[in-house]
N, C-alpha and C positions, 0 to 999 in steps of 0.2 A: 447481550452483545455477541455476535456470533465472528467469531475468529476466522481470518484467512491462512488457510498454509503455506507454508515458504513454499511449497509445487506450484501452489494457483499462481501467489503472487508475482514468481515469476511470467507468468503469461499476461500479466498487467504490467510490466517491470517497463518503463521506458528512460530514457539519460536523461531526461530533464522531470523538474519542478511540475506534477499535476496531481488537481484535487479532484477528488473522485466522492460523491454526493453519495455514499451509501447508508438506510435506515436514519437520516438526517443527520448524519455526522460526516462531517469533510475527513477523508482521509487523505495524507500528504503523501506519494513517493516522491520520495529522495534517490537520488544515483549511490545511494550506499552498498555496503558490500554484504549487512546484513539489516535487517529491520525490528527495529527492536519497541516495544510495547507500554508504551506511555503509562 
């Protein structure tokens, strides 16, 4: 499972709720302040 950095992520960061299809796994971002690793 290849990990995102808080640098990338933020260039994916938007205010709402979107699932993002990466390596067949849905990824959620949230509008949170940090992201944290299930």
């Amino acid at each position: 499972e290849p990990t995102v950095p808080p640098t990338e992520m933020g260039e994916f960061f938007t205010p709402m709720m979107v699932d993002v299809l990466v390596g067949g796994a849905t990824i959620f971002v949230l509008p949170i302040e940090h992201f944290e690793k299930c």
